[in-house]
N, C-alpha and C positions, 0 to 999 in steps of 0.2 A: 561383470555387472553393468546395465545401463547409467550414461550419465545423467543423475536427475535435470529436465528441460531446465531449471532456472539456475545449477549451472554453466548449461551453454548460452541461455538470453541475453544473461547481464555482462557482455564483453563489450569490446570499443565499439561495436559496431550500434549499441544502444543511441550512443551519442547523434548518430545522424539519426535510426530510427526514429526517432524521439524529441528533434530539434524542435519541436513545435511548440514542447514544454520550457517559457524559459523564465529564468529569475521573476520577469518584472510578474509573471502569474504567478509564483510562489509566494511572490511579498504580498502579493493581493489577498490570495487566498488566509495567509497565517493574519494579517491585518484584519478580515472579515470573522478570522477565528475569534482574537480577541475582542473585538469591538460586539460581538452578538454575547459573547459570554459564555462563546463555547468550551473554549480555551482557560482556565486560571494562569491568573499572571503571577504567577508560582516557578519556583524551579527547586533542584535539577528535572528537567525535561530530557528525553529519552524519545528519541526520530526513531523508531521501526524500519528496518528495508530502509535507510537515508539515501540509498543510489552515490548519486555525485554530488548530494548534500544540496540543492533549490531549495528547501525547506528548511535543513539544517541552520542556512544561511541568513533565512527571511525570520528564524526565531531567536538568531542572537542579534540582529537587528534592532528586535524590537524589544531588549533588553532582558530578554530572555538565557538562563546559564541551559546551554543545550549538547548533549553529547547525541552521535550516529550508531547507531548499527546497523551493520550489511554483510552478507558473505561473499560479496564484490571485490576481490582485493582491486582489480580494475577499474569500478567506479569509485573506491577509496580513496586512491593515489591523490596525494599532495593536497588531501584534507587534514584538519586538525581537531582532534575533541572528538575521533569516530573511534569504532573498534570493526574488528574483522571478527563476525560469530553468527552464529545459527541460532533464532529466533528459536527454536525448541528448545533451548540449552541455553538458556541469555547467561555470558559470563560479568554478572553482578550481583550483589548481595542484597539480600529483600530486605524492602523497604526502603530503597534509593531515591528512586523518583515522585516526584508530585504529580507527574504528567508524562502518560506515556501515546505517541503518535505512532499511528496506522493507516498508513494516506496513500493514493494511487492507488486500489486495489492491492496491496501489499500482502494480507490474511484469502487464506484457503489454496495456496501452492501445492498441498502435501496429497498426494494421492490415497492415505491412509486419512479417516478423519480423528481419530487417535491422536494423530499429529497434529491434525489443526488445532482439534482440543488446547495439545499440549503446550501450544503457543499460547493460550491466553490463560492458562494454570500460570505459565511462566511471569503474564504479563503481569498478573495481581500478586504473583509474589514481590515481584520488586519495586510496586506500586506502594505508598504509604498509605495509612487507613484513611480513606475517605480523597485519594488520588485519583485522577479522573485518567479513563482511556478518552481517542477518540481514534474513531474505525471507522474508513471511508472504502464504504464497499461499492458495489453496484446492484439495481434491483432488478432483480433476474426476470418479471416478464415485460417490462418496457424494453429491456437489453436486447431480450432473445426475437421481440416482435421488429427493432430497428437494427439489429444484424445486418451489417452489408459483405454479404458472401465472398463478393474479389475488389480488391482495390489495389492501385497501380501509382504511383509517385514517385518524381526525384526529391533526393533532399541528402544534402553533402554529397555532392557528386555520385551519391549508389542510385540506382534503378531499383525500389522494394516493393514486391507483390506480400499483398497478405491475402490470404486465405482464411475465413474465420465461417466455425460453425459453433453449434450448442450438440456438445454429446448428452441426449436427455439420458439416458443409463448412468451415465458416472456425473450428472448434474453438474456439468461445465461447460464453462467458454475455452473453447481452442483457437488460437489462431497462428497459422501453418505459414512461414516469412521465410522468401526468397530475396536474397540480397547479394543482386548485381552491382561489383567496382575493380574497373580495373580488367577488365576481363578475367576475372576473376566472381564463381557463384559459391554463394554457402547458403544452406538450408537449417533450419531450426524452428523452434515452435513455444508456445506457451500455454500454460494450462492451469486455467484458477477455477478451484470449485464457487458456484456461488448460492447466498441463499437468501433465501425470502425473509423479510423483518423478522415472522414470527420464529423462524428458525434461527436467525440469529439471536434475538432475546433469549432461546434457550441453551444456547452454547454460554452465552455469557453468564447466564446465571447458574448454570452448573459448576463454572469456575469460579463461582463469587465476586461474579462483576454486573451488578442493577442498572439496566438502562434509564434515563432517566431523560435524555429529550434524545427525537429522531430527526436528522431536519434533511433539506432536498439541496442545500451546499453548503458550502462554507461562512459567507453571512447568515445562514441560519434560516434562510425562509419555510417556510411550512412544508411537511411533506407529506404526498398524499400516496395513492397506489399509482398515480401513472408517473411518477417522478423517476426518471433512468438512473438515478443515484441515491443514495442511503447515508448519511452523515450521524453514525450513532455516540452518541454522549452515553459512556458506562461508567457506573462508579464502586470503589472498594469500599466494602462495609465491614 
């Protein structure tokens, strides 16, 4: 059986891919969360996909009770307050959280969309009534129109080419990463389905989760159709 792309992505080699993402923008963004009022200053809080915890970090900061989950055991390591588990299968009992986060493009991994579904079945279950998600997607034709096909950088000593297209048939971003270190190459890839507002409004509300503001980041500014990102506010009713 093939191994599903996310998990070979999320290995060590994330870390250098990835350095660009660090704390001091985590703390920014969870700060603009709560200061627009995206965010309730509520817990227990429940990080989706936490990786190696940037977010996890910037929400108990700000006095926030926050637990991870990730099926990373690699970007888990020598975190506290996470679990190791599969977002279709959340191992916790409904009605746990007051707030559950979905950040980075975290939602639509699953090449079945049954599965994606099932992620956000799961998410309102463990959500307490009237528990807010918030799900940071991207808006798929600003995305697909500033797509840059090849791009080429150092960062922690590797050499990484990435290759990204839009497979319009299976409604994704692909992006194809070659990562020279060491004289040493590994190839892998990524694949997140994405969708358009009004498509996500109806995924969420099939699951009984009502959006209730859309915005274009994390402080909350207005979001219109050319905005490359999607910051949706859902709630359990």
């Amino acid at each position: 059986m093939r191994t599903p792309w996310y998990q070979r992505a999320f290995q060590s080699e994330y870390f250098s891919l990835y350095a660009h993402r660090t704390q001091a923008e985590a703390d920014a963004q969870v700060s603009g969360l709560l200061q627009s009022g995206l965010l309730p200053r509520e817990s227990p809080l429940l990080d989706l996909c936490c990786g190696a915890g940037r977010h996890l970090s910037a929400f108990r900061s700000a006095g926030l009770r926050a637990w991870g989950l990730d099926l990373s055991s690699e970007l888990l390591r020598g975190q506290h307050g996470v679990v190791r588990g599969d977002m279709r299968v959340l191992p916790f009992v409904g009605a746990r959280f007051a707030a559950v986060t979905s950040l980075f493009t975290s939602f639509g991994y699953f090449e079945s969309e049954s599965e994606n579904v099932q992620v956000l079945f799961e998410i309102r279950r463990v959500l307490r009534d009237g528990g807010v998600l918030l799900l940071d997607h991207v808006n798929p034709k600003p995305t697909i129109a500033a797509l840059v096909p090849e791009s080429r950088e150092e960062r922690g000593g590797a050499l990484i080419t990435s290759r990204r297209r839009h497979d319009e048939r299976g409604r994704r971003i692909v992006k194809e990463i070659e990562y020279a270190k060491d004289g040493l190459v590994e190839n892998w890839h990524e694949s997140v389905r994405i969708y358009e507002p009004d498509e996500l409004d109806a995924l969420l509300a099939m699951a009984g989760l009502f959006v209730e503001r859309r915005c274009a980041d994390f402080m909350g500014a207005e979001f219109t159709p050319a905005c490359p990102r999607q910051l949706v506010r859902a709630v359990k009713h």
